[in-house]
N, CA, C and O of each residue as an XYZ file, in Angstrom:
212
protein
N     -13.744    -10.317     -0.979
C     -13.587    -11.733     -1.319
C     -13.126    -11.874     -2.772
O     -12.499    -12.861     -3.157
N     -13.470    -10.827     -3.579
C     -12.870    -10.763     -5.098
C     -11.684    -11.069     -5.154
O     -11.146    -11.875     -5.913
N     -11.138    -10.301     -4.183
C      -9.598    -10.285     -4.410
C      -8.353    -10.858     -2.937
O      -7.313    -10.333     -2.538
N      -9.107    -12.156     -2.469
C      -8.807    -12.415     -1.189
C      -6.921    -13.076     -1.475
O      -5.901    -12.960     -0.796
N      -7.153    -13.611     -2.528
C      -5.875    -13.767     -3.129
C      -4.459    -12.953     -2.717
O      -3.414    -13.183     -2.108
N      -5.146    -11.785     -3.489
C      -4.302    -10.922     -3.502
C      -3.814     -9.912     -2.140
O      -2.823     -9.185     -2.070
N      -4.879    -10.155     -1.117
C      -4.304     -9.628      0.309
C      -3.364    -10.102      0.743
O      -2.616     -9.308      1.313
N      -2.868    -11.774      0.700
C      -1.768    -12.498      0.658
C      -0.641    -12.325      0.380
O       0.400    -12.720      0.905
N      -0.939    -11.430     -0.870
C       0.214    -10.918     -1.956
C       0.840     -9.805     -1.346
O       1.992     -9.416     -1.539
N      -0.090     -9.284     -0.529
C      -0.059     -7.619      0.105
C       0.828     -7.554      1.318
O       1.468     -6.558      1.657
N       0.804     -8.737      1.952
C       0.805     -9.093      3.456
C       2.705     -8.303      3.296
O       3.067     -7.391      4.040
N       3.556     -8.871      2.286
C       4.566     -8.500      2.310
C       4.836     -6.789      1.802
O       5.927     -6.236      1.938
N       4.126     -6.401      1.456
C       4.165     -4.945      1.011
C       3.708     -4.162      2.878
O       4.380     -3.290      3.430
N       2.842     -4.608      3.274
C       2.333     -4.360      4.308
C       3.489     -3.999      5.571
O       3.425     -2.958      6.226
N       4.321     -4.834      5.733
C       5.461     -5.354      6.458
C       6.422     -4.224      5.840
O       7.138     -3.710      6.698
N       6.572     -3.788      4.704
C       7.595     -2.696      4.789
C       6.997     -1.664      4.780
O       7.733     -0.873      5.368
N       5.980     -1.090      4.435
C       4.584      0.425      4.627
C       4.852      0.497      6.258
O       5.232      1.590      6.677
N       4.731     -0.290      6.957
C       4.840     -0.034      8.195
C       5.914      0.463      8.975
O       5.789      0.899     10.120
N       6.965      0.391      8.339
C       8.692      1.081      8.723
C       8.375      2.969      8.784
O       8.539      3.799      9.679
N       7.787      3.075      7.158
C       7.117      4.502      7.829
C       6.072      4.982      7.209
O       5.971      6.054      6.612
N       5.137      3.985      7.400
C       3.556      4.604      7.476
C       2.925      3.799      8.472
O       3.362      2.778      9.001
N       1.714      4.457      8.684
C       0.797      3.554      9.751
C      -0.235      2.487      9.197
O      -0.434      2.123      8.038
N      -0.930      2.034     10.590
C      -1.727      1.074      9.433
C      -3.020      1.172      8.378
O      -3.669      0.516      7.563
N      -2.889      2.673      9.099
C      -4.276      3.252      8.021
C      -3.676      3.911      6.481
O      -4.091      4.181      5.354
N      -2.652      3.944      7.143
C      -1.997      4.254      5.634
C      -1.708      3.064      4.435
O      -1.701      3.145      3.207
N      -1.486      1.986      5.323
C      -0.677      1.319      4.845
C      -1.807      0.327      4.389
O      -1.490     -0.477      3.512
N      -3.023      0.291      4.857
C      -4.509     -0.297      4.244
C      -4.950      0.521      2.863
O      -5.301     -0.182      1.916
N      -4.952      1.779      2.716
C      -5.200      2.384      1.336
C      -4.157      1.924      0.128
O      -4.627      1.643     -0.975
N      -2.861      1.862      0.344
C      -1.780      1.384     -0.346
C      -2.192     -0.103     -0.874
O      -2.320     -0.435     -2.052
N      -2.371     -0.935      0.306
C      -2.887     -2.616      0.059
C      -3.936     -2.265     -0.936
O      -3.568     -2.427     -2.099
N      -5.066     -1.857     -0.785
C      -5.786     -1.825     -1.692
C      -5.824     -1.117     -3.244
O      -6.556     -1.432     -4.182
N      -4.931     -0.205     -3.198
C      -4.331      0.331     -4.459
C      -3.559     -0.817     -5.073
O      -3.510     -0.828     -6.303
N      -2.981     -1.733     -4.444
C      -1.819     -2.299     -5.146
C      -2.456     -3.489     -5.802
O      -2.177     -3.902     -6.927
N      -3.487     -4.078     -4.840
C      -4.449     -4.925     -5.771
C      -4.615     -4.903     -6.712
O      -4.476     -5.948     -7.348
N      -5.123     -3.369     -7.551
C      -5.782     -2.755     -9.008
C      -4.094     -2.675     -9.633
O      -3.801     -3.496    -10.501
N      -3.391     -2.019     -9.328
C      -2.118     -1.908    -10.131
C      -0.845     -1.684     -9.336
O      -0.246     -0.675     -8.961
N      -0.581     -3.435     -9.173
C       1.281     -2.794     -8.708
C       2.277     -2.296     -9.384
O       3.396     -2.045     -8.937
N       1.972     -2.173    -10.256
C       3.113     -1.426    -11.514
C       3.410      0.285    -10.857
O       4.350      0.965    -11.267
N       2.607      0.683     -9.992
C       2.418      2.489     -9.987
C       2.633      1.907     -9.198
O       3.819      2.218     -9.093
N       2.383      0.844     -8.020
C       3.179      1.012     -6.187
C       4.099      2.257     -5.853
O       3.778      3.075     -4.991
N       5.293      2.348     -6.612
C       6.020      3.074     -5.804
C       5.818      4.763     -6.344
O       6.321      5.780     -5.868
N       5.150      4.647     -7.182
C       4.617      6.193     -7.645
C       3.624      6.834     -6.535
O       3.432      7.973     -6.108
N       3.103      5.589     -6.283
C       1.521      5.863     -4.881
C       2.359      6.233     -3.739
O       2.125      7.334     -3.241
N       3.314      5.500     -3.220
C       3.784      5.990     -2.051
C       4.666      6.800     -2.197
O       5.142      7.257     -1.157
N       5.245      7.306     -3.567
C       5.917      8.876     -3.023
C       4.882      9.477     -2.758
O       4.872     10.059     -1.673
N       3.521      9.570     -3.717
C       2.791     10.894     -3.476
C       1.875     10.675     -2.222
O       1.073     11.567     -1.944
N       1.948      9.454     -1.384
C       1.632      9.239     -0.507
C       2.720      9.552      1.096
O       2.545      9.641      2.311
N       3.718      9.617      0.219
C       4.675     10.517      1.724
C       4.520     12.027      1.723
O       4.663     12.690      2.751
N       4.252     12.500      0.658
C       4.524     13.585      0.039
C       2.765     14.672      0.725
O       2.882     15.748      1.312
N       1.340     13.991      0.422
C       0.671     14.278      1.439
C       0.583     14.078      2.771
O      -0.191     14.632      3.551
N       1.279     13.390      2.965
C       1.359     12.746      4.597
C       2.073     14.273      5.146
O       1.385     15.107      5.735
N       3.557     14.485      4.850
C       4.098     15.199      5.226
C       3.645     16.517      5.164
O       4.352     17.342      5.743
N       2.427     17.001      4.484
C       2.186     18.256      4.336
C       0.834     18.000      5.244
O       0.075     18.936      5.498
């Protein structure tokens, strides 16, 4: 509820995570991006990057 705001904000990040991640993936990301979207796209390289291994 802290940050119910900002799930809103997410909803559109959500919508492209899903092209190629799932939704459990794509729930850890939402919640990372809350604390800092500035690193977003740093999180999901190293987030393809374990996926794939």
């Amino acid at each position: 509820m802290c940050s119910f705001l900002s799930y809103h904000d997410t909803m559109s990040y959500s919508d492209h995570l899903s092209d190629f991640s799932n939704q459990s993936q794509s729930r850890q990301i939402m919640h990372y991006v809350e604390f800092s979207g500035t690193t977003f796209v740093e999180y999901v390289q190293a987030t393809e990057v374990y996926v794939s291994r």
